[in-house]
MMTF fields as JSON, N, C-alpha, C and O atoms, coordinates in Angstrom:
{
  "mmtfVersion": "1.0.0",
  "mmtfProducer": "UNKNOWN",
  "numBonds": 367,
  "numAtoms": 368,
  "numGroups": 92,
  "numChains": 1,
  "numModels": 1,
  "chainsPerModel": [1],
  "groupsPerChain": [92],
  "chainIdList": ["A"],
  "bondAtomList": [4, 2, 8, 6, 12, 10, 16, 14, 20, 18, 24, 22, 28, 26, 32, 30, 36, 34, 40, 38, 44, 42, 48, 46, 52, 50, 56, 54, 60, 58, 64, 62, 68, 66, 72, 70, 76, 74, 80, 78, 84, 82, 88, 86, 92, 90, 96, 94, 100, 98, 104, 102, 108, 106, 112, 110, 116, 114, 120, 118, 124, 122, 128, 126, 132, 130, 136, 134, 140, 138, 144, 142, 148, 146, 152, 150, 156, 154, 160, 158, 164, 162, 168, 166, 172, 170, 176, 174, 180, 178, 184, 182, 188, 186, 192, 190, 196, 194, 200, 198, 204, 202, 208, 206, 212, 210, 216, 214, 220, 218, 224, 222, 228, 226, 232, 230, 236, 234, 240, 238, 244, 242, 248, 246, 252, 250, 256, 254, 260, 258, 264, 262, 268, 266, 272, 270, 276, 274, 280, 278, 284, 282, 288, 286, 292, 290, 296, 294, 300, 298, 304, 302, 308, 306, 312, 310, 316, 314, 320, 318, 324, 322, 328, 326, 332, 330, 336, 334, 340, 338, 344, 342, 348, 346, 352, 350, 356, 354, 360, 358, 364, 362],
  "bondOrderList": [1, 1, 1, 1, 1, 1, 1, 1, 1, 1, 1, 1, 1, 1, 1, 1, 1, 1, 1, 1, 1, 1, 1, 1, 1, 1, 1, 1, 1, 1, 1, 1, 1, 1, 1, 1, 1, 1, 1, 1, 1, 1, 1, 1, 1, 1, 1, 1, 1, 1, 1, 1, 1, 1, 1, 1, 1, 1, 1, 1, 1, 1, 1, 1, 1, 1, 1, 1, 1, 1, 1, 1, 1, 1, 1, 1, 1, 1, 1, 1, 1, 1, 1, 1, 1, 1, 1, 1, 1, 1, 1],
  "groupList": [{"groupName": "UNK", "atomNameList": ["N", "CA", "C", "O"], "elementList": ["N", "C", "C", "O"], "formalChargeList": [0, 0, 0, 0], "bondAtomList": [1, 0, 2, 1, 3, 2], "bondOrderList": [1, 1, 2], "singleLetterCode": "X", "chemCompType": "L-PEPTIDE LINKING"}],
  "groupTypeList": [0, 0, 0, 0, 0, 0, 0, 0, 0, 0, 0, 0, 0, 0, 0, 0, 0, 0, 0, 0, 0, 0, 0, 0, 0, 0, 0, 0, 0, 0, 0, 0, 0, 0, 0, 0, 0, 0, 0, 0, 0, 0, 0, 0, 0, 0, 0, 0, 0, 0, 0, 0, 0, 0, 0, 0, 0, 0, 0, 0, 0, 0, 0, 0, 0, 0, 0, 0, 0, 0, 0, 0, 0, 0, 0, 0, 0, 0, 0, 0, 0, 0, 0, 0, 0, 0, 0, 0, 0, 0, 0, 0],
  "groupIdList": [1, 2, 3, 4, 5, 6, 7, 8, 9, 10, 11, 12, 13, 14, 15, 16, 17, 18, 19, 20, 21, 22, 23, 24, 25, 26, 27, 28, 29, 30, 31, 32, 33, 34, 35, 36, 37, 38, 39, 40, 41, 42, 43, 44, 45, 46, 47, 48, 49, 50, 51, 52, 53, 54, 55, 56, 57, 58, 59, 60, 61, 62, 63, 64, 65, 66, 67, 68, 69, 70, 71, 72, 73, 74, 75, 76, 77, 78, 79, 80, 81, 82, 83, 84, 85, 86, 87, 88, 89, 90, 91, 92],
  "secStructList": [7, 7, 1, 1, 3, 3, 3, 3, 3, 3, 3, 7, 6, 6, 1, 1, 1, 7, 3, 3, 3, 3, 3, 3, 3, 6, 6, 1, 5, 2, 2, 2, 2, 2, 2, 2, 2, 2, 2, 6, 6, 6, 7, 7, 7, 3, 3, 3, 6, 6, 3, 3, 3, 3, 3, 3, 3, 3, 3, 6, 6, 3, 3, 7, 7, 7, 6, 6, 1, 5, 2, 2, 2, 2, 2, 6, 6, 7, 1, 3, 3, 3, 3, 3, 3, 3, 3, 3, 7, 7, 5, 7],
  "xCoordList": [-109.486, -110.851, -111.422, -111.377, -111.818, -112.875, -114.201, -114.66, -115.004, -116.484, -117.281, -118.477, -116.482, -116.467, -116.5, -116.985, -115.931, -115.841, -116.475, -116.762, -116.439, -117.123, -116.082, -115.588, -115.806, -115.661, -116.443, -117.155, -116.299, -117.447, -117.008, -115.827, -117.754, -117.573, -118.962, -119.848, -119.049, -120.03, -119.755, -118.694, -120.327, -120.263, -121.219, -122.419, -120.702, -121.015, -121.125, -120.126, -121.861, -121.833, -120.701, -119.799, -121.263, -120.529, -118.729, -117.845, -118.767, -117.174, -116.17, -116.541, -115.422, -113.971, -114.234, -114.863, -113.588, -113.341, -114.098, -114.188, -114.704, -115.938, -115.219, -114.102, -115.728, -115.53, -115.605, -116.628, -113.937, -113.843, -113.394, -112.565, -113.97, -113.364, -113.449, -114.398, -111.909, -111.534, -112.242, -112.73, -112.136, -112.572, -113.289, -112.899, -114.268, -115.743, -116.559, -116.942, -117.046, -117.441, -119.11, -119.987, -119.376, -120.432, -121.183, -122.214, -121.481, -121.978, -122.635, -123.64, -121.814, -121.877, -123.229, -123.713, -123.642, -125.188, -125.019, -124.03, -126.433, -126.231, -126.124, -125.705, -126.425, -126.91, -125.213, -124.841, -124.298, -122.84, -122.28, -121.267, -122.816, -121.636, -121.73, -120.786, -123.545, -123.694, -122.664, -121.547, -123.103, -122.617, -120.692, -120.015, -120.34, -118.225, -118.717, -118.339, -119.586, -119.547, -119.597, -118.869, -120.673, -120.857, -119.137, -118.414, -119.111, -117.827, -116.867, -116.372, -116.633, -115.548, -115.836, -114.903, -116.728, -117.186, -117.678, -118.224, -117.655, -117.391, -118.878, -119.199, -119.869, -121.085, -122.051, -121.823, -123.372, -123.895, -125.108, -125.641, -125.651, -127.267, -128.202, -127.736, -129.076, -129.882, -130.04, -129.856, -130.633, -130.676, -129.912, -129.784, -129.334, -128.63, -128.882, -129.155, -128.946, -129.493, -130.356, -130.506, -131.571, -133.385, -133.186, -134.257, -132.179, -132.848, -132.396, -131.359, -133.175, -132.645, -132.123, -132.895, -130.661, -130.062, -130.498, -130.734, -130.431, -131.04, -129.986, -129.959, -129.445, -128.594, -129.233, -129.545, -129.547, -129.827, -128.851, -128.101, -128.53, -127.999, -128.497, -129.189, -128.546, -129.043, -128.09, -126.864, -129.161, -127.9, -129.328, -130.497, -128.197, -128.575, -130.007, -129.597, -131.544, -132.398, -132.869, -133.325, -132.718, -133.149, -132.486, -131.474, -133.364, -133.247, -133.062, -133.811, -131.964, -131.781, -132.055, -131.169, -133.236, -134.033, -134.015, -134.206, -133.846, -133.58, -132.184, -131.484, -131.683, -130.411, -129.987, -128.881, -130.564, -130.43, -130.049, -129.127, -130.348, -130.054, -128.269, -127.489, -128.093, -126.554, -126.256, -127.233, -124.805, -124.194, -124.247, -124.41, -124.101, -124.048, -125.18, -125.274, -126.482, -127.953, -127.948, -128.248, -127.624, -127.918, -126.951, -127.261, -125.209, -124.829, -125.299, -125.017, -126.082, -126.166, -124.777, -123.868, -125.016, -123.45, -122.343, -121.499, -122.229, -121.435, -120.392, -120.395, -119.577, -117.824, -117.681, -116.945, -118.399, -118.374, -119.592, -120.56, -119.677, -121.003, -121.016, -120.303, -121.914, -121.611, -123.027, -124.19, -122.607, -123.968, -123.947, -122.917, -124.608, -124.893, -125.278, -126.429, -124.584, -124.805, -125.999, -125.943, -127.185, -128.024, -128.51, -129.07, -128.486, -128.51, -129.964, -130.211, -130.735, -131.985, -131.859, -131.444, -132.518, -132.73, -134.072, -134.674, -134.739, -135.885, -135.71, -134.749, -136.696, -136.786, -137.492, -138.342, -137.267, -137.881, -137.953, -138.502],
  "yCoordList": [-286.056, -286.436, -287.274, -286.731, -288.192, -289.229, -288.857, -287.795, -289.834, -289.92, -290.76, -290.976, -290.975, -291.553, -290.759, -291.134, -289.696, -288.983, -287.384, -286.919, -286.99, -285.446, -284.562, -285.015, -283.168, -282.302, -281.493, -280.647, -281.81, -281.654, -280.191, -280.263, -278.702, -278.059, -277.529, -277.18, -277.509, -277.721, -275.817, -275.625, -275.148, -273.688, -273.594, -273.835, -273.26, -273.268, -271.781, -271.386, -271.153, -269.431, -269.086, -268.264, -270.096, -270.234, -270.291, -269.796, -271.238, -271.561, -270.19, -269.21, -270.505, -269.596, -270.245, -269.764, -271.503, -272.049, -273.397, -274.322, -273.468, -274.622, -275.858, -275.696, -277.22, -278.222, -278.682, -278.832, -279.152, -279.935, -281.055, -281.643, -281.61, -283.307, -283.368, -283.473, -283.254, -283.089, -284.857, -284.94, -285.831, -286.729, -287.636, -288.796, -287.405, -288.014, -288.714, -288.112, -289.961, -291.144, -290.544, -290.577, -290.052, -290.265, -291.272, -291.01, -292.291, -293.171, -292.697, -293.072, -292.024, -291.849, -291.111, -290.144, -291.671, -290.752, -289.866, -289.517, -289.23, -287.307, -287.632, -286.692, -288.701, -289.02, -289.248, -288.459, -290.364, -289.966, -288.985, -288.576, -288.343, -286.86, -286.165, -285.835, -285.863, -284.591, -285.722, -285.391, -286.765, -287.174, -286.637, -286.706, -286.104, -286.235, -284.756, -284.351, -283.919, -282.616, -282.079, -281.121, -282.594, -282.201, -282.11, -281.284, -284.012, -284.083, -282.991, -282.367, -282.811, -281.816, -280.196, -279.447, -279.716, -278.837, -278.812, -277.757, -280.031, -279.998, -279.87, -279.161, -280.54, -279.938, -281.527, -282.491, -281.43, -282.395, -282.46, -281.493, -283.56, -282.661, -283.199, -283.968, -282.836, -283.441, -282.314, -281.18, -283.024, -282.211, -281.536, -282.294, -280.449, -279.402, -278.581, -277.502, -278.469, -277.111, -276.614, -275.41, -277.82, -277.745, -277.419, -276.915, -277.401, -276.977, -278.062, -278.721, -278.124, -279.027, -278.842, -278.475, -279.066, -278.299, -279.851, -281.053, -279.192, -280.066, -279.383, -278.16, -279.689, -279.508, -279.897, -281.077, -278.744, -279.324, -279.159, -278.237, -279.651, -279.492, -279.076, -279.923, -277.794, -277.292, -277.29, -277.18, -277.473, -277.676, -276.753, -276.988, -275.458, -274.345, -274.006, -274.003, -273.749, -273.626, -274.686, -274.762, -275.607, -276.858, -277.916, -278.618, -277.707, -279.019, -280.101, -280.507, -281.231, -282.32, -283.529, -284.064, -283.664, -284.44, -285.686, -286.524, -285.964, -287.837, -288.198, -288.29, -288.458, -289.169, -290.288, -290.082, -291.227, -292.218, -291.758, -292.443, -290.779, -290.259, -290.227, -289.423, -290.568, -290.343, -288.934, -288.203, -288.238, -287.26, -286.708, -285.555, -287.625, -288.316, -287.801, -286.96, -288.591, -287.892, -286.29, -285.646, -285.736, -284.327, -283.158, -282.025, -284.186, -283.328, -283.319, -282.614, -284.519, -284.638, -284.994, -285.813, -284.171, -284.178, -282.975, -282.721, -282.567, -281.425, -282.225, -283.396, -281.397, -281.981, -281.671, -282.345, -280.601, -280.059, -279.955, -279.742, -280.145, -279.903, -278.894, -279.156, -277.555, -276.853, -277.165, -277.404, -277.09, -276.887, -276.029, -275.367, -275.938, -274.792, -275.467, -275.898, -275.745, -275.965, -274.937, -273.722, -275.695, -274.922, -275.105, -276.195, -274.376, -275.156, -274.181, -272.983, -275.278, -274.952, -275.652, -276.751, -274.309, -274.526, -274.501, -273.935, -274.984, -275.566, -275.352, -275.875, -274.505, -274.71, -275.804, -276.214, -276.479, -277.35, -278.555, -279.527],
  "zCoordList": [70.799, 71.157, 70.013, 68.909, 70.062, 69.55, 69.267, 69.686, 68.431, 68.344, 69.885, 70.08, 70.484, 71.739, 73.112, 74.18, 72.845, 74.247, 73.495, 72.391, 74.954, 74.84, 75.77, 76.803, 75.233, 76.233, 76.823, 76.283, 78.388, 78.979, 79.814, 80.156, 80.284, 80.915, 81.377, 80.596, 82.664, 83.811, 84.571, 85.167, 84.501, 85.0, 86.304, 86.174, 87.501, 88.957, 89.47, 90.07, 89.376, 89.596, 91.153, 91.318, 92.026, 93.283, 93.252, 93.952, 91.955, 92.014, 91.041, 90.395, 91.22, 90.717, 89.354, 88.412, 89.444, 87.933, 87.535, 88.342, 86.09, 85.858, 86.252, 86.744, 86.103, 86.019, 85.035, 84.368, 84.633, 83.318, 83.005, 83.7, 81.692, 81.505, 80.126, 79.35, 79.951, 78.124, 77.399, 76.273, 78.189, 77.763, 78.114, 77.981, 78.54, 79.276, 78.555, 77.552, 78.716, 77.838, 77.414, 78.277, 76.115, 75.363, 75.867, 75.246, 76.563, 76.978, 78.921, 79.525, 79.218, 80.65, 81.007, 80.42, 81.916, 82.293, 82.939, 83.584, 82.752, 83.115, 84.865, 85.539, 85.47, 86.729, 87.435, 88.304, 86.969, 87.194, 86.782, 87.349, 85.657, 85.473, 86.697, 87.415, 86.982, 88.469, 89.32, 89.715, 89.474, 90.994, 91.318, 92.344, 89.843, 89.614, 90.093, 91.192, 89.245, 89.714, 90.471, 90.727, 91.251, 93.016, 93.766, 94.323, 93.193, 94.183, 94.09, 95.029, 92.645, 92.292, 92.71, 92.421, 93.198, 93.832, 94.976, 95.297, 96.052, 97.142, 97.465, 98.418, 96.703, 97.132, 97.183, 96.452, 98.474, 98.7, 98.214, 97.67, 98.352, 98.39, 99.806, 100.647, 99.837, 101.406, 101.825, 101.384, 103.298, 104.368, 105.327, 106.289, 105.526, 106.181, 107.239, 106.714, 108.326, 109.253, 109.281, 109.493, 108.968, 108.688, 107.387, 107.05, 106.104, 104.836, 103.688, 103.762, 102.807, 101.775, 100.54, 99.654, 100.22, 98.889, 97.495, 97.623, 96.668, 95.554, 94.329, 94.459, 93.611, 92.399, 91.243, 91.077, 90.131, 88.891, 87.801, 88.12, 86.65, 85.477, 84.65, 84.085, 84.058, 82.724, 81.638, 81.624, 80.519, 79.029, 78.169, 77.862, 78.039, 77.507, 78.846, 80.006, 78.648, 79.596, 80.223, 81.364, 79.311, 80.004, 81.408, 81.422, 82.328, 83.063, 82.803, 81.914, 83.409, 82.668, 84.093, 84.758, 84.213, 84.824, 84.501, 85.382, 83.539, 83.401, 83.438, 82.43, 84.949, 85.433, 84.31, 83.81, 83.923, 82.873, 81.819, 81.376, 81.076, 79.978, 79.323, 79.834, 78.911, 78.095, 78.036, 77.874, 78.159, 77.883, 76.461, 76.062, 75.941, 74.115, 73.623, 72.729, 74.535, 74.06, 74.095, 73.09, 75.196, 75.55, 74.686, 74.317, 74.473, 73.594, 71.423, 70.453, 71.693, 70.439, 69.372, 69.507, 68.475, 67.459, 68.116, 67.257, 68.767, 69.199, 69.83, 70.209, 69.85, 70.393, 71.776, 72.497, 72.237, 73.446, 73.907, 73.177, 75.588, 76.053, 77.25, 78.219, 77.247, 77.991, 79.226, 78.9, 80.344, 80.917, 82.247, 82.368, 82.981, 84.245, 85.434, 85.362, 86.704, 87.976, 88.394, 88.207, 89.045, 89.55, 90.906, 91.026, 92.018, 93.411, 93.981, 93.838, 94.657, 95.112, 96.395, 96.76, 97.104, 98.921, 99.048, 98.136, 99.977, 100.472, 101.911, 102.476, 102.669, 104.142, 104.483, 103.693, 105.731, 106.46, 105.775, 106.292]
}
């Protein structure tokens, strides 16, 4: 691993085993990482059977709400970045 990449592991309460990427570009936004994660967990977001699922990313408690943001930014100096799949339903 480089000053360039991050190891990234993504924890899904739903799933068996996290989602990982030993070498994921420091550069990459938090907005494409969710979009690999979803995929890699088989999960959408929208509207469903009148309800709406919404996915957030937390790193440590925090929500990571700015899609734009760098991986790089959120991990700071750390070699590894851990964060938490969070899935919210909405009726109607």
């Amino acid at each position: 691993m480089n000053k360039e990449t991050l190891h990234v592991v993504v924890h899904y309460p739903a799933a068996k085993e996290p989602f990982k990427d030993d070498n994921a570009s420091r550069s990459e936004t938090v907005g494409s990482l969710k979009a690999r994660v979803l995929t890699a967990f088989g999960l959408s977001e929208g509207q469903q059977g009148g309800q709406t699922f919404t996915y957030t990313l937390y790193h440590d408690k925090t929500p990571l709400e700015d899609l734009n943001e760098t991986i790089g930014q959120v991990a700071g100096g750390q070699p590894t970045l851990q964060l938490k799949l969070s899935q919210q339903i909405t009726q109607g």
